[in-house]
C-alpha positions in Angstrom: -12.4 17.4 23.1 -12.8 14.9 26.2 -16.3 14.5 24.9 -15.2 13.1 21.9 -12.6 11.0 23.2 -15.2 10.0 25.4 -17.3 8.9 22.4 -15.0 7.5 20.8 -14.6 5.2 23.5 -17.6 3.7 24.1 -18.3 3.1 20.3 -15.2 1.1 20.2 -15.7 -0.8 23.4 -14.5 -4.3 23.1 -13.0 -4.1 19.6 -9.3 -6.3 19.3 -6.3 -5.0 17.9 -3.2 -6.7 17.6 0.2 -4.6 17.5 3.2 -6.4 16.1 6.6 -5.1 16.4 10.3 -6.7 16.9 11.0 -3.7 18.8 9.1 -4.9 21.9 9.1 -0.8 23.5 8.0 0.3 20.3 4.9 -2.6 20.5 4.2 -1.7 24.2 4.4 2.4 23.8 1.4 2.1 20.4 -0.3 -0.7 22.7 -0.2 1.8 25.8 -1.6 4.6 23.0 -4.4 2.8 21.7 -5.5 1.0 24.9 -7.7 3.1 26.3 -9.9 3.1 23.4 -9.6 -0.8 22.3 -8.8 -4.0 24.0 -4.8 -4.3 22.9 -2.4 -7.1 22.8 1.2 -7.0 21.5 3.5 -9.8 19.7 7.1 -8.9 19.1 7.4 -11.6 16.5 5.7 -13.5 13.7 5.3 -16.2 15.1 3.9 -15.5 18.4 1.4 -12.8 16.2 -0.1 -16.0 14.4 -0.4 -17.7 17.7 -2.5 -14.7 19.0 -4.4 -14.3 15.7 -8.1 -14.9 16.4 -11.5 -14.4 14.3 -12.0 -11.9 17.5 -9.0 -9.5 16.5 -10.8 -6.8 14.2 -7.3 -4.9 13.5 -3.9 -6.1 13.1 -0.7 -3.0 13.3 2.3 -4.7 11.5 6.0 -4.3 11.2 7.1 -5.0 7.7 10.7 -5.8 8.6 11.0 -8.7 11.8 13.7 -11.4 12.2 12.2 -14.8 11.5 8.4 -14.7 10.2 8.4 -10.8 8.4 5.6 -8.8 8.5 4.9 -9.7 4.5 5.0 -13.4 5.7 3.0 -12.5 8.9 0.0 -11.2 6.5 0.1 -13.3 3.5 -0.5 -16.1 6.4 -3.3 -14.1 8.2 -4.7 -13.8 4.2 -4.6 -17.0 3.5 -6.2 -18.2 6.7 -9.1 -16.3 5.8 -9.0 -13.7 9.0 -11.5 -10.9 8.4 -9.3 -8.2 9.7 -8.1 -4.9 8.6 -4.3 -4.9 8.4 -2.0 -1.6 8.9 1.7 -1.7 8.1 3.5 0.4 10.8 6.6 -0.1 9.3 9.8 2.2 8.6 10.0 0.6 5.0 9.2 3.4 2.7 6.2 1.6 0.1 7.6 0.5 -3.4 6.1 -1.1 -6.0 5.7 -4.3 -4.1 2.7 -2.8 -1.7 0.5 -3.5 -4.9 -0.1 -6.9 -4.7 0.0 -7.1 -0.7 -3.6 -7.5 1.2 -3.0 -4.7 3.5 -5.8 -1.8 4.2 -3.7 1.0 5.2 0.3 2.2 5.7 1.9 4.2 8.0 5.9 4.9 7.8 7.6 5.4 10.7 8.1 7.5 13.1 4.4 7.5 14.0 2.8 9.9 16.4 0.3 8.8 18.6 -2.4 10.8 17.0 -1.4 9.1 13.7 -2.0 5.9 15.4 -5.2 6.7 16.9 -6.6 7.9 13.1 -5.5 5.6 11.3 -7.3 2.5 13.4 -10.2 4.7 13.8 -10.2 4.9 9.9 -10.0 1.4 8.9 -12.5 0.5 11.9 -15.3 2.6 10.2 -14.7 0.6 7.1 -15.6 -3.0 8.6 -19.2 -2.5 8.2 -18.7 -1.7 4.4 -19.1 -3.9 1.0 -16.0 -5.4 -0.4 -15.9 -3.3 -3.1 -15.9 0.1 -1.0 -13.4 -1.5 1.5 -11.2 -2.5 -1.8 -11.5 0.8 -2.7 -10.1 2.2 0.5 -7.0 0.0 0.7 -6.4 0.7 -3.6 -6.7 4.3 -3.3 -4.3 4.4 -0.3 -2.0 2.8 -2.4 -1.8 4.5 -5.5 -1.6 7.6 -2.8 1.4 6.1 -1.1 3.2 5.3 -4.5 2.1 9.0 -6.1 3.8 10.3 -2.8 6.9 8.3 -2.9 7.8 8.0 -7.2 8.3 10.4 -10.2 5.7 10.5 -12.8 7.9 8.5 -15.2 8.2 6.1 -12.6 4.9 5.3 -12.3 3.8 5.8 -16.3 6.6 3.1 -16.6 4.6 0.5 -14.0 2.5 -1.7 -15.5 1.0 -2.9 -12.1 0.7 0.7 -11.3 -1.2 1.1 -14.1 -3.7 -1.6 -13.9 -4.1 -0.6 -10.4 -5.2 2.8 -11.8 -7.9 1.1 -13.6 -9.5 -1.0 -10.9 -9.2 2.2 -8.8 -11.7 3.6 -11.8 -13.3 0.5 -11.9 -14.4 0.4 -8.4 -15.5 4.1 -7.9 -18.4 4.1 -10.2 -19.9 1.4 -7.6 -18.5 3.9 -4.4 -20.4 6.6 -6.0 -23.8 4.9 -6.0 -23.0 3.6 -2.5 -22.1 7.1 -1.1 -25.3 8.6 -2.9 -27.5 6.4 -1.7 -26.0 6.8 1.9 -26.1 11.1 2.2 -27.9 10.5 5.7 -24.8 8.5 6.9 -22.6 11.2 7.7 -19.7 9.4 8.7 -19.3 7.1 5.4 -20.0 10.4 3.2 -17.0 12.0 5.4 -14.7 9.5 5.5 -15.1 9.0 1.4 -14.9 12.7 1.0 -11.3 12.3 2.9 -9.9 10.1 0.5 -7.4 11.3 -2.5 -10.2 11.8 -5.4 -12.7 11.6 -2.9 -16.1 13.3 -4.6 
C-alpha cells in the first residue's frame, strides 16, 4: 500500500488544489489530508478563493453554503472567467434539482473522510487530459447519480431538466464508447469509465 501512495505521489507532483471552506478547521484538516500528495492552499471565504484563483490551480474543493460570496457564486465566477479547473462541491447541502445547470465536475456531501477526499481529487485529476465531451460526461453522469440517489422516481419522471439531462447523458456516451474502444491499452481511462453508474 505505501508503494502506491508512493506512486501516487510522484505522478501528482506539483499539481494545485484550492480548498474553500468558511469553517477555516474544516479547510485546514482536508488541506493537511491532501497535502502530501498536491501543492494545497486554503481560502475560508469567496472572496479571498477568487483572489487565490490562478490558471495554475488544476482543482478547486468548494463549500456550497459561505457568508458573503457562496460557493454557487464562487464557481459561476471561476466559469465565467474561463479557469480550466475541475470543481468539487464539498458541501453539506444535500444536491437538488439546482446541481443541473451548475459547472461543477464532482460532489461530495458532508461529513467527508479523508479517503473520500483523496478519491475523489484523484478521480477528477485523471479526467484533465480527456476531450470535453468525455469530461462532460463525467460531471453529467455524476449528476443524474446524485439526483437518482437523493429523489423518488416520480420525482424525477416529473423533471424536465432531469429529463433532458437524461438525453445528453445518451447523447454523449455514444462518443465515450468510441473513445474508450479505441483506448483498451489505456488501462486507467478504461477503469475509471468502467467505474462510472452505466459504465460499459
Amino acid at each position: 500500500m505505501a508503494e502506491n501512495d508512493g506512486q501516487e505521489a510522484s505522478e501528482t507532483d506539483g499539481l494545485e488544489v484550492l480548498v474553500v471552506d468558511d469553517e477555516s478547521r474544516l479547510a485546514d484538516l482536508f488541506a493537511a489530508w491532501l497535502t502530501t500528495r498536491y501543492n494545497v492552499e486554503a481560502a475560508y471565504d469567496g472572496e479571498s478563493a477568487l483572489q487565490l484563483m490562478e490558471d495554475s490551480v488544476e482543482i478547486v474543493l468548494l463549500d456550497r453554503r459561505m457568508p458573503g460570496l457562496s460557493g454557487d457564486e464562487v464557481l459561476e465566477r471561476i466559469r465565467a472567467e474561463g479557469y480550466d479547473c475541475r470543481v468539487v462541491m464539498v458541501t453539506a447541502v444535500d444536491p437538488d434539482f439546482d446541481i443541473i445547470e451548475m459547472g461543477f465536475d464532482d460532489y461530495l456531501v458532508k461529513p467527508v473522510s479523508k479517503d473520500e477526499l483523496l478519491d475523489v481529487v484523484e478521480r477528477v485529476t485523471s479526467r484533465t487530459d480527456y476531450e470535453s465531451d468525455i469530461q462532460e460526461y463525467y460531471a453529467l453522469v455524476s449528476k443524474k447519480s446524485l439526483l437518482e440517489s437523493e429523489k423518488s422516481e416520480r420525482e424525477l419522471e416529473d423533471n424536465d431538466e432531469y429529463l433532458q439531462l437524461c438525453n445528453r447523458v445518451d447523447e454523449l456516451k455514444s462518443k465515450v464508447d468510441d473513445a474508450v474502444s479505441g483506448m483498451q491499452d489505456h488501462d486507467d481511462f478504461v477503469g475509471a469509465f468502467q467505474d462510472l453508474p452505466g459504465g460499459s
